[in-house]
N, C-alpha and C positions, 0 to 999 in steps of 0.2 A: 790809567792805573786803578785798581781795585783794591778799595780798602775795608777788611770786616771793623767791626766799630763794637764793642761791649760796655753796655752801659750796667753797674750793678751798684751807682752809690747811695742807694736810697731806698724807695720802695717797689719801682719799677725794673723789672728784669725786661733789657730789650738787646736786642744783637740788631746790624746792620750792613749791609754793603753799598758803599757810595763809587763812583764812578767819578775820579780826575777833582774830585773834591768838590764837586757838585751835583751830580745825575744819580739822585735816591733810587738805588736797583730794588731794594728788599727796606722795611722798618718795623719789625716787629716789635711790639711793646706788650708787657705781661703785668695788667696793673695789680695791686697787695689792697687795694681798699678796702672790697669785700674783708677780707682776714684781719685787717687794723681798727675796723669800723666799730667792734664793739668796746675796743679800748679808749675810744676818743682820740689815737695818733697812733703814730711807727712804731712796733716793739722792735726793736731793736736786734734783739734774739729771733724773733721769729721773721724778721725780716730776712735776717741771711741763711735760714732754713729752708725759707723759701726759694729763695736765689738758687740755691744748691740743688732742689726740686726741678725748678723749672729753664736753667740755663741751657742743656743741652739740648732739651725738645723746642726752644726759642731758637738755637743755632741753627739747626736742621730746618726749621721753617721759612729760616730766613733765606736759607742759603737756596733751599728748595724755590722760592719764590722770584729769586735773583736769575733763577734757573744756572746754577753754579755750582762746580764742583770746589770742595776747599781748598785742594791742590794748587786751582788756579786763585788764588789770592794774591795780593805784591804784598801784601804788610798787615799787621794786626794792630789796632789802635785799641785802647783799653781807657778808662778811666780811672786813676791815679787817686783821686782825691780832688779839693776834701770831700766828705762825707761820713759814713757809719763804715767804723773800720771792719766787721763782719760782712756787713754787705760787698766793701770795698774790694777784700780778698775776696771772695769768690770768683770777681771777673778778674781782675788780677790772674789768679791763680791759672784761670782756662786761658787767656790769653797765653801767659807765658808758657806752657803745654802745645799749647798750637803754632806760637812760633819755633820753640824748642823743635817741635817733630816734622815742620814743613820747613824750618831754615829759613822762615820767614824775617824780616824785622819788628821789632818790638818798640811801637810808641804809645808812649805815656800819654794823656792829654787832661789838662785843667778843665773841670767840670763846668766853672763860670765864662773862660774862654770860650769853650762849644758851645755857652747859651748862645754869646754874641754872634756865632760864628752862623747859628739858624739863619739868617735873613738870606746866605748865599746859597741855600739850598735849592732842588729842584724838585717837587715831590714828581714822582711815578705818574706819567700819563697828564700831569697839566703841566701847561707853559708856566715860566717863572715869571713870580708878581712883582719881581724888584730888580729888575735886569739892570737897572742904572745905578743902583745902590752900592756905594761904593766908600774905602776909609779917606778920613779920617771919620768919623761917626762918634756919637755918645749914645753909650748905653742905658737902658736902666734894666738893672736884674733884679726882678721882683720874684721871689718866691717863697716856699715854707720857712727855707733856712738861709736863707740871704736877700738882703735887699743893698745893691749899689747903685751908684752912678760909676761907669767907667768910660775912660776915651779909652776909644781902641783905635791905635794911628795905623796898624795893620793885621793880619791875622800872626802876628809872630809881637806884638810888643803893645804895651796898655800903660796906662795910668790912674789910679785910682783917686776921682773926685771925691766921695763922701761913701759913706760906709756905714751901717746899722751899729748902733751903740747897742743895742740891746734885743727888744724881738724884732726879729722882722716880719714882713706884711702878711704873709701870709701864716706865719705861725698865729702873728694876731687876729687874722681872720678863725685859724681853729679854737683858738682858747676862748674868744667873744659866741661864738658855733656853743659852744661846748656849756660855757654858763648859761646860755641862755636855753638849752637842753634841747639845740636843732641836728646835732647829730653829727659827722665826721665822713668825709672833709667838707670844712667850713666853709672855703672858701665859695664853691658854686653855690650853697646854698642861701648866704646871706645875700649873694650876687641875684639869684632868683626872688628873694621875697623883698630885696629892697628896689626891684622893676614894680613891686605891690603898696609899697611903703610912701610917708611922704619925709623929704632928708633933712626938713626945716623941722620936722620932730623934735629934735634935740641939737642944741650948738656943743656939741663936743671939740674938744681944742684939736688943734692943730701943730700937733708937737714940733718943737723945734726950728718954728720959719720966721723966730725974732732972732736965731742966733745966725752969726755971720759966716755959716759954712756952708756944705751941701751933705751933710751926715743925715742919718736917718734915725728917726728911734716913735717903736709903738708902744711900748710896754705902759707910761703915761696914757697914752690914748684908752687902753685895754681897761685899764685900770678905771678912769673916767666910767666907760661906761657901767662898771659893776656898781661903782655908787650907784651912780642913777637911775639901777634898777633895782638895788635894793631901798633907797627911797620911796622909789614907786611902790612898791610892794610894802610897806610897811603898814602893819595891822592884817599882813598875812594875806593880803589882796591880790589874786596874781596875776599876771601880764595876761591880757584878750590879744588873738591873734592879730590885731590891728595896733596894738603898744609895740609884739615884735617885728611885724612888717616894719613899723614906723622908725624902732630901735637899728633896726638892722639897716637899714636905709640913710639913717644917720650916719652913722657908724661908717660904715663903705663911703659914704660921702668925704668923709672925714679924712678917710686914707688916699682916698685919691687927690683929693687939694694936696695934700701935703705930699706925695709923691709927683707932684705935677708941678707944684709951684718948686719944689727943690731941682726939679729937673730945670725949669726953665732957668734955674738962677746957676746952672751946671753949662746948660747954655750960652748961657753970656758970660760965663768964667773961660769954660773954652775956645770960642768964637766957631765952632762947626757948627752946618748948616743941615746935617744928617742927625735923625733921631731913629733908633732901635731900641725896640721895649720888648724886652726877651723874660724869660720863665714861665714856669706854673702859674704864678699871678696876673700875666698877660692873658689869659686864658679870658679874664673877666671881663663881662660886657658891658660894661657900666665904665673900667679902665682904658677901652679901647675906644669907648663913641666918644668919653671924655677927651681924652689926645689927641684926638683930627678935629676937637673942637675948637682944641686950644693951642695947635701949633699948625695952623692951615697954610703957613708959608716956608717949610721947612720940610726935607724930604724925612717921608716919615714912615717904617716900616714896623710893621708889625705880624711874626711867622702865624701860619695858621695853626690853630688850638695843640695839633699833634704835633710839630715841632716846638711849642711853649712849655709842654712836658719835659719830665728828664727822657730821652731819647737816645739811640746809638747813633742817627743820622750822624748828627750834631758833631760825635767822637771822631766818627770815620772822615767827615766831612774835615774838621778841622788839621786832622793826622794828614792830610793828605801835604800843606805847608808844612808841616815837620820834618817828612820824611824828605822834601824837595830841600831841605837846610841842613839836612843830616842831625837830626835832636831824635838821637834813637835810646832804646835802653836796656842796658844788660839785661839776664835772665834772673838776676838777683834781684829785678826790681820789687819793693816791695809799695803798698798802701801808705798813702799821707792823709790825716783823717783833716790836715791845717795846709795842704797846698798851697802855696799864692798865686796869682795871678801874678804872669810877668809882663 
């Protein structure tokens, strides 16, 4: 079965074709960075300008690469939410146009679902890294706008362990980026100077791992370090590139314990033996040497950098269980900007 895959909830415009819910035919991704970068984040508005810009010339690429004609599709997978409701519509919208006019099916698909759903991917021309990887699994979704722990007991059903009370890790990576005046998106960048930095700099807290749950929250953490730099700076003294290496170093240190020790304590609330560290914040190199440090008995996957992205694989790959359960959706579907995970 052939599934196209539209991803437009955020700042990346990507289309995709997966193969039987695993065999990545085509993964186009169209990243907004350039265009967000001098804002310090997402506008919003020109996010889904963009979208509208660049979706149809991403389909044709895709599909050109898949070497496919559209006709031959089985079903159109779309991302539903949540996200940025401009963004949202747009793929939305061409989805249900392209099933409407091929009499294709229309599936819906959770944004955070597809993260988890990366580990069963195949990319194009390499062997699969996690052929044994299989549910029940815990997740951790670490990115801009979400940071969880989820069990996923199959690609059709989850449970929610802990949840971000407030920013998540990676929004805290750009707003920490941003005060410190290193530029947008934060998150590679503080990942880069804190491999220069030492993380014994500063003992910055570790929000949240006296309380008896597996919730997540930065915004404390964020917070922390602006004192501590404008302490430092007082009498107008400003930070040598060796305070922000060392700041930054901290800092990232900081989120990792704390995504790492919540996870382990996620671990032993669920009893699985399977770990997936899925988003944009898996991206980090400093998040991923930390995890195989600290969980070396325990299968443990982690997608490569281009499926940690928001991605269409991800969409199509996951559509592909939906459509085998019959979870399809009218042509009135519309954007949910608060989707849940079911």
């Amino acid at each position: 079965m052939l599934i196209l895959g539209i991803e437009t909830s955020c700042d990346e415009t990507s289309c995709a074709v997966v193969e039987n819910g695993r065999r990545i035919l085509s993964n186009i991704i169209a990243s907004q960075v350039a265009s967000h970068s001098a804002y310090g984040g997402v506008v919003p508005e020109l996010a889904s300008r963009l979208h509208i810009r660049n979706i149809i010339p991403i389909l044709k690429q895709a599909l050109k690469e898949a070497n496919l004609h559209l006709s031959q599709i089985d079903a159109v997978a779309v991302t539903s939410g949540p996200g940025l409701v401009g963004s949202l519509l747009v793929g939305t919208e061409l989805a249900k146009a392209i099933a409407w006019s091929l009499e294709k099916p229309l599936v819906p698909v959770q944004h955070i679902a597809a993260h988890l759903y990366s580990p069963f991917l195949e990319e194009k021309g390499k062997p699969s890294t996690s052929p044994d990887f299989d549910y029940p699994f815990l997740g951790l979704v670490v990115s801009g706008g979400h940071s969880s722990l989820i069990l996923a007991q199959s690609p059709l059903s989850y449970k929610v362990i802990g949840r971000t009370l407030d920013d998540a890790a990676g929004e805290a990576f750009d707003k920490v980026a941003k005060f410190l005046g290193l530029g947008y998106p934060g998150g590679p960048i503080i990942d880069n100077l804190s491999r220069q930095g030492d993380a014994r700099y500063a003992a910055f807290p570790r929000p949240g791992l006296r309380d008896d749950n597996c919730d997540l929250s930065f915004s404390g953490l964020k917070t922390a370090v602006v004192r501590f730099v404008k302490d430092k700076m007082k009498g107008s003294v400003a930070l040598s590139e060796t305070d922000t290496k060392n700041i930054a170093a901290s800092f990232q240190a900081a989120v990792i314990d704390t995504l790492l020790q919540k996870t382990e304590r996620a671990l032993k609330e669920t009893g699985v033996s399977r770990l997936a560290i899925v988003g944009g914040v898996a991206c980090n190199k400093g998040l991923r040497e930390e995890a195989v440090k600290r969980f070396p008995h325990i299968a443990l996957h982690i997608p490569s950098p281009i499926l940690c992205t928001d991605n269409a694989a991800m969409i199509a790959g996951l559509a592909f269980h939906l459509v085998q359960s019959g979870r399809f959706a009218p042509l009135t579907l519309n954007a949910d900007v608060n989707l849940p995970i079911e």
